[in-house]
C-alpha positions in Angstrom: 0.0 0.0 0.0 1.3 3.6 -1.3 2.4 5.9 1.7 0.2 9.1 2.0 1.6 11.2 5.3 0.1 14.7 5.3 2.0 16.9 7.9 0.2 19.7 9.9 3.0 21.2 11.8 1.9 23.3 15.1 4.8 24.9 16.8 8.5 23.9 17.0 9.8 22.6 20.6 13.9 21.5 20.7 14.3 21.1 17.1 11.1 19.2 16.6 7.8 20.4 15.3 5.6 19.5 18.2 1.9 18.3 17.9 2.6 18.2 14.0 -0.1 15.5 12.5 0.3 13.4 9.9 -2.0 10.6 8.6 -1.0 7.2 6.7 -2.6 5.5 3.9 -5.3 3.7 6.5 -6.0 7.7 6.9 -5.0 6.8 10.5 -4.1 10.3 12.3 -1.0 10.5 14.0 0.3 13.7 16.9 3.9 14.3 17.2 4.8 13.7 20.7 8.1 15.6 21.3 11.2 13.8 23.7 11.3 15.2 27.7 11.0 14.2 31.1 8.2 14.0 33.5 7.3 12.3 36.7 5.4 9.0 36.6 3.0 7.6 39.3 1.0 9.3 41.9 1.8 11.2 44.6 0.4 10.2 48.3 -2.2 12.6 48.5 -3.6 12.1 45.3 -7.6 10.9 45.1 -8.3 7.3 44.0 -4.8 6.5 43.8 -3.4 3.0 43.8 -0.6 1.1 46.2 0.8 0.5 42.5 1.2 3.6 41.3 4.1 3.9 43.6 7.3 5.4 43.3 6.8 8.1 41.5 9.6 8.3 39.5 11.4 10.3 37.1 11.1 8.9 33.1 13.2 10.4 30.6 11.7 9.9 27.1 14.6 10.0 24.4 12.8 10.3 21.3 10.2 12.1 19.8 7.5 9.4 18.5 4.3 9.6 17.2 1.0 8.6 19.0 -2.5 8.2 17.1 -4.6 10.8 17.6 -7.7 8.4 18.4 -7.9 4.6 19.7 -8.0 2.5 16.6 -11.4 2.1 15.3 -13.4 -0.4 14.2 -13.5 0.9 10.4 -9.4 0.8 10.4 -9.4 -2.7 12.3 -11.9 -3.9 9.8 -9.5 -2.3 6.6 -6.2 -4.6 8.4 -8.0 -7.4 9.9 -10.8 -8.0 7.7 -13.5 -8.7 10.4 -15.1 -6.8 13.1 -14.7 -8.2 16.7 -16.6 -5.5 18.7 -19.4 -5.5 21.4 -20.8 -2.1 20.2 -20.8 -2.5 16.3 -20.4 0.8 14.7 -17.4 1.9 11.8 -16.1 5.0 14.0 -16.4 3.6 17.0 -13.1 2.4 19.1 -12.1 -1.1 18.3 -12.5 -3.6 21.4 -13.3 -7.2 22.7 -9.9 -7.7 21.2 -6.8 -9.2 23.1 -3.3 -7.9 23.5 -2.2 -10.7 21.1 -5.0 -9.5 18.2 -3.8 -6.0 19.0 0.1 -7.3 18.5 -1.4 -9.0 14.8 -2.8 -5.8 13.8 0.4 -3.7 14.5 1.7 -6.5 12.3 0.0 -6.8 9.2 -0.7 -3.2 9.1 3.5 -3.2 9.1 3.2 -4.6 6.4 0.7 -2.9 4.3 2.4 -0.1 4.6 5.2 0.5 2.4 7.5 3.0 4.8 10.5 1.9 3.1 11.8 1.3 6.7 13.5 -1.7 7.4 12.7 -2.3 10.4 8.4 -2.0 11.4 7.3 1.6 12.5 4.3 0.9 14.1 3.8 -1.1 17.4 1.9 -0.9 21.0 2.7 2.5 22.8 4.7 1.4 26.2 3.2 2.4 29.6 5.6 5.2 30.0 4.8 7.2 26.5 1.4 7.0 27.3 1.2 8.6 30.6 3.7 10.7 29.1 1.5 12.0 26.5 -1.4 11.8 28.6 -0.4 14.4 30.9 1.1 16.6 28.6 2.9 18.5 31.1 0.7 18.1 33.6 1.4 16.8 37.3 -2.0 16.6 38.1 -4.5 13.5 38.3 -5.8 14.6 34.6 -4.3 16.8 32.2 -6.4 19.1 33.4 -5.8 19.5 36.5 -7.5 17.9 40.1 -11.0 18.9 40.1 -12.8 15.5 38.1 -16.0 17.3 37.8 -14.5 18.7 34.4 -14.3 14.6 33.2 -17.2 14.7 31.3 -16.0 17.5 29.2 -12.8 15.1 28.2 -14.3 11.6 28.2 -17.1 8.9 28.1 -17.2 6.9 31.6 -19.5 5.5 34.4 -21.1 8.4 34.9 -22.4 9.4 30.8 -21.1 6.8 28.9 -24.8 5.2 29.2 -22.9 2.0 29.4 -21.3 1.5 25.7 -18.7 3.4 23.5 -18.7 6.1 21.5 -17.7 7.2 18.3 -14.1 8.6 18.8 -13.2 12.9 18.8 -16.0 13.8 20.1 -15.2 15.0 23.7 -12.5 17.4 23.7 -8.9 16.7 23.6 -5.9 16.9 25.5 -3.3 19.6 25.1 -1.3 18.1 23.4 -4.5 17.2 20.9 -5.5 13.7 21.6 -8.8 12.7 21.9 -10.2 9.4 24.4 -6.9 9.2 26.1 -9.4 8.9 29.4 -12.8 7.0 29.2 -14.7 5.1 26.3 -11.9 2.2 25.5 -9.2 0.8 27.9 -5.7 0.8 25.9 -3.7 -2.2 25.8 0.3 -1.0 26.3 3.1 -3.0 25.7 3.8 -3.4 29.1 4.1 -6.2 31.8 1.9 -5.7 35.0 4.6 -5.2 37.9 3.3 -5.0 41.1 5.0 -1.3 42.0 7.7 1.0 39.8 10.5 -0.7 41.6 12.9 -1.1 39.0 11.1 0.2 36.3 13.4 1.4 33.2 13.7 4.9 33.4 14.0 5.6 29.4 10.6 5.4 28.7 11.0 1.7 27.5 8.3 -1.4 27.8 9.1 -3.1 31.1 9.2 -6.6 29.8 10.3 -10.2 31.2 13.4 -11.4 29.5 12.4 -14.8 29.7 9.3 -16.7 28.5 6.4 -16.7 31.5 5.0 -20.6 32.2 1.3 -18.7 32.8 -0.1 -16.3 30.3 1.6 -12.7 31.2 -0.5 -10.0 32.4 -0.4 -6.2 30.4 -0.8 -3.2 31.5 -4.1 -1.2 30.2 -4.0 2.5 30.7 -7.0 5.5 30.3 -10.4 3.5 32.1 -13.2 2.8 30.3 -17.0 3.3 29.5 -17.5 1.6 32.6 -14.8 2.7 34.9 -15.3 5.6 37.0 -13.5 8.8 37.4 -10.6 7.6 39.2 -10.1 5.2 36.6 -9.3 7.7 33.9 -6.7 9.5 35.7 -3.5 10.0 33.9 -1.8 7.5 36.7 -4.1 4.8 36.7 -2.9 1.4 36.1 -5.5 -1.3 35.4 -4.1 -4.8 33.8 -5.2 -7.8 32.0 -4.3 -11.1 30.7 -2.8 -10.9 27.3 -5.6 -13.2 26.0 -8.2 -11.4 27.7 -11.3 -9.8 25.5 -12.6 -7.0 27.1 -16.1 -4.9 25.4 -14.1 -2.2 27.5 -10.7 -2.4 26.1 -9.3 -1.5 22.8 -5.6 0.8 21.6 -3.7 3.2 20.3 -0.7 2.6 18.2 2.8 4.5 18.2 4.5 5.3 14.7 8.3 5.3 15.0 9.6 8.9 14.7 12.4 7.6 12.5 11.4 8.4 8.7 11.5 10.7 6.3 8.5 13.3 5.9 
């Protein structure tokens, strides 16, 4: 499949044009996330925190990458995968009901439809730390907008108006950094093993994996809530976790595109 990136460049931060956009063949949109540091976890006092949220730690992310501007939905799975898996059927709609593993096949055949002339695949599952990263967008707060949760429902479908299903994707309002569902409507899967604490967690931004193969089926990390999670759930902190092979009508993703190519 031919390539077809259109940039929308925003402002320039350290060299790189931050929250520039560009959008691949699939017509999947993608925000420019620029490199930086910011502090990971929760703090003590924070509201509906969890033990394992703890340290809070400082991440250093090295590269710039890109980060789709909207969960995958069900219209692009259906263009990769050829099927539609989801609970709450509609084309705009976030994907879901799909496991890590499914999500991990359509990073990989859409690697291959894509012809990026890269020789090594661009796309794959964002790790925990680049989404909290990108979630807060500079903000040390429980949501990117600050502490007071009564403003959720101007930035996401949960508990309390999701009227218990999804919703088409874009339309609450997005973050500052200009993504849209980060918190509420789908779960995302990250790449991710579930550690009980940050104790040694990288501190580069990458996945925190096993090195060696698990005898039980490992368990992911899944960041942002839910239509059913309340608003503690969506806070830019919160970790919630899964089975790998778990299907979830709550639970979708967001893919990453490799800042390494040529515009």
């Amino acid at each position: 499949m031919s390539q077809n990136l259109i940039e929308s460049p925003v402002h320039v931060k350290n060299n790189v044009t931050a929250g520039s956009q560009i959008r691949n063949a699939m017509g999947m949109e993608f925000v420019l996330v620029p490199a930086g540091e910011f502090l990971r976890g929760s703090p003590l006092n924070e509201k509906r925190r969890k033990l394992w949220e703890s340290p809070v730690h400082e991440v250093t992310i090295k590269k710039p990458f890109y980060l789709g501007k909207y969960p995958v939905t069900q219209e692009q799975w259906c263009r990769v995968m050829g099927n539609n898996p989801s609970y709450f059927r509609d084309e705009k709609h976030p994907v879901e009901n799909v496991s890590w593993k499914e999500a991990q096949e359509f990073v990989r055949k859409l690697n291959a439809l894509e012809d990026t002339g890269e020789k090594s695949p661009v796309y794959r599952l964002p790790t925990e730390a680049e989404w909290e990263y990108a979630a807060r967008a500079g903000n040390s707060g429980s949501y990117f907008f600050g502490d007071d949760e009564s403003k959720l429902k101007e930035y996401a479908w949960f508990l309390e108006n999701s009227g218990l299903e999804t919703h088409p994707v874009g339309l609450k309002n997005p973050n500052p950094w200009g993504f849209y569902d980060l918190y509420g409507n789908v779960g995302e899967w990250m790449q991710d093993e579930y550690h009980i604490s940050y104790k040694g967690a990288p501190s580069d931004g990458r996945a925190w994996e096993s090195l060696f193969p698990s005898v039980s089926v490992p368990v992911r990390i899944r960041r942002g809530g839910g239509w059913n999670g309340n608003a503690g759930c969506c806070r830019s902190a919160e970790r919630l976790f899964a089975a790998q092979d778990k299907k979830l009508n709550s639970l979708g993703f967001r893919i990453v595109r490799e800042y390494n190519f040529q515009i």
